[in-house]
C-alpha positions as CSV (number, residue, x, y, z in Angstrom):
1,X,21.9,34.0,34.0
2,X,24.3,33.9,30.7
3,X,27.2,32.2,30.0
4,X,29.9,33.6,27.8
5,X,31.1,31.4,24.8
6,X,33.2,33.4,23.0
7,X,32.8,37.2,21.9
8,X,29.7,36.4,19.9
9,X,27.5,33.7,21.3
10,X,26.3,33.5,24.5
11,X,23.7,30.7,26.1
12,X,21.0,31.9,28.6
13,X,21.0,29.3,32.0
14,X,17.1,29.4,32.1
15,X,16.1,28.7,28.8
16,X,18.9,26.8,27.3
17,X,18.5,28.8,23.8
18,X,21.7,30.4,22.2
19,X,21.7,33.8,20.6
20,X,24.3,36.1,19.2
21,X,24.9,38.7,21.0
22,X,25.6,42.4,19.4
23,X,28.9,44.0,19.4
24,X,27.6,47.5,19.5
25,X,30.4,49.0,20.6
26,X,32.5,48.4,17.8
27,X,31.7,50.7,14.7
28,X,33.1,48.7,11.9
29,X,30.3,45.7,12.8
30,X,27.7,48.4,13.2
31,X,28.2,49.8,10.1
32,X,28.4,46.2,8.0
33,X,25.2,45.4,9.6
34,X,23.7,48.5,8.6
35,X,25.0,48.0,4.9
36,X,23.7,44.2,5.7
37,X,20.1,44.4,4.2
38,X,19.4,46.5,0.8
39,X,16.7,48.6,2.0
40,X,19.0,50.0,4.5
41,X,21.8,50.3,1.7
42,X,19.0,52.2,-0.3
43,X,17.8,54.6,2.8
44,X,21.6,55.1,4.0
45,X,22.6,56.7,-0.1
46,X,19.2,58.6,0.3
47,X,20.1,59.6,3.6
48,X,23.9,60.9,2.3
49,X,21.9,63.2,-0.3
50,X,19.5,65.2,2.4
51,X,17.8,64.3,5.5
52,X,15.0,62.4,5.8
53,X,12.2,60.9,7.8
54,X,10.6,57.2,7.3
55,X,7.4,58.9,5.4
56,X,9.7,61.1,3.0
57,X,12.1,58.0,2.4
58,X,9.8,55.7,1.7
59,X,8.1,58.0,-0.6
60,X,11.0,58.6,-2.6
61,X,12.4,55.0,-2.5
62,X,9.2,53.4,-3.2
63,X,9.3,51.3,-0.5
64,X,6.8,49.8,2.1
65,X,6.4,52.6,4.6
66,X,6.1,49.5,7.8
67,X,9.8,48.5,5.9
68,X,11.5,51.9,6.0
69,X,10.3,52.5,9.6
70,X,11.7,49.8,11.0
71,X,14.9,49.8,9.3
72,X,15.4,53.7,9.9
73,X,14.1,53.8,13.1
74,X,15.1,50.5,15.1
75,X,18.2,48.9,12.9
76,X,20.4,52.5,11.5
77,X,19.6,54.5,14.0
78,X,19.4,52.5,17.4
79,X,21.5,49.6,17.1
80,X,23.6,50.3,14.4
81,X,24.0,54.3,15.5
82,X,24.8,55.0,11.5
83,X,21.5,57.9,11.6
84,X,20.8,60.3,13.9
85,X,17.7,62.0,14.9
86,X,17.8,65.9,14.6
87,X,14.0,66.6,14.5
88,X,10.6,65.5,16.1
89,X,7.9,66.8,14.1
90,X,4.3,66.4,15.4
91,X,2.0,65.8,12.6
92,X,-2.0,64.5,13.2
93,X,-1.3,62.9,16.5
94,X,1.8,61.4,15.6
95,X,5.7,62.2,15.1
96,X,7.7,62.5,12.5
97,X,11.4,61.8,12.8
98,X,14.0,63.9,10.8
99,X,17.4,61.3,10.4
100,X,20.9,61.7,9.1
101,X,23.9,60.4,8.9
102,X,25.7,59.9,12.0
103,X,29.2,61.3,10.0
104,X,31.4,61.0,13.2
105,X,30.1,57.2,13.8
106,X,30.8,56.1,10.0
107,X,33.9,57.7,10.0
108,X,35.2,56.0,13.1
109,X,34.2,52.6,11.4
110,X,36.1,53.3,8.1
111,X,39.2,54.2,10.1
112,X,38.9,51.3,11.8
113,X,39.1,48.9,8.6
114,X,42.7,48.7,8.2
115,X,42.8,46.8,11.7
116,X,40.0,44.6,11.7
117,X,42.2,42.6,9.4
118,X,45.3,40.8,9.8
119,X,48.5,41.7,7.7
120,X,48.6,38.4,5.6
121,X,44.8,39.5,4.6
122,X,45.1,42.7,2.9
123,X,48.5,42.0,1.0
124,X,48.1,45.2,-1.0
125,X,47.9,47.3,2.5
126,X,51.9,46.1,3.7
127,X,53.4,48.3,0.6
């Protein structure tokens, strides 16, 4: 059982323990986490030049390939939703996963800038 304290932090009943819970369907806070860590700032501009798999990113970023993996695969692409997956190659056993970017996802989070702030925030934005 969980109880609800506000939008962002929830208590489970059994344990006692807190934990903030994601807000996955809005894409503005996806995409802020995604730009949250600097490996994932790193894989996302590699990402906006061509598409890419954990191996091939890592490669070309010089970076950990245990690192990119997770970051790719299990923070952009399934709970942020900022990459997508358009291939599955099998390679010695394995796969490989071809990512993107998710345009239409990063799109819908930049549009929604303007209203995740209040008017007396952004003075600039009244005119």
């Amino acid at each position: 059982m969980q109880y609800q304290l506000d939008e962002r932090h929830a208590v489970e009943e059994s344990t006692g323990s807190s934990r903030w819970k994601s807000r996955r369907d809005e894409p503005l806070e996806r995409l802020l986490r995604a730009l949250g860590h600097p490996l994932r700032r790193r894989i996302l501009g590699a990402l906006a030049e061509d598409c890419g798999s954990a191996s091939s990113l890592a490669k070309k970023l010089g970076a950990p390939l245990s690192n990119t993996s997770y970051h790719l695969n299990r923070v952009l692409a399934d709970d942020c939703e900022v990459v997508e997956l358009v291939e599955s190659i099998p390679r010695r056993g394995a796969e490989e996963k071809v990512y993107v970017l998710n345009d239409r996802e990063i799109a819908a989070a930049l549009a929604a800038i303007p209203s995740a702030f209040p008017a007396w925030a952004c003075p600039a934005a009244r005119g």
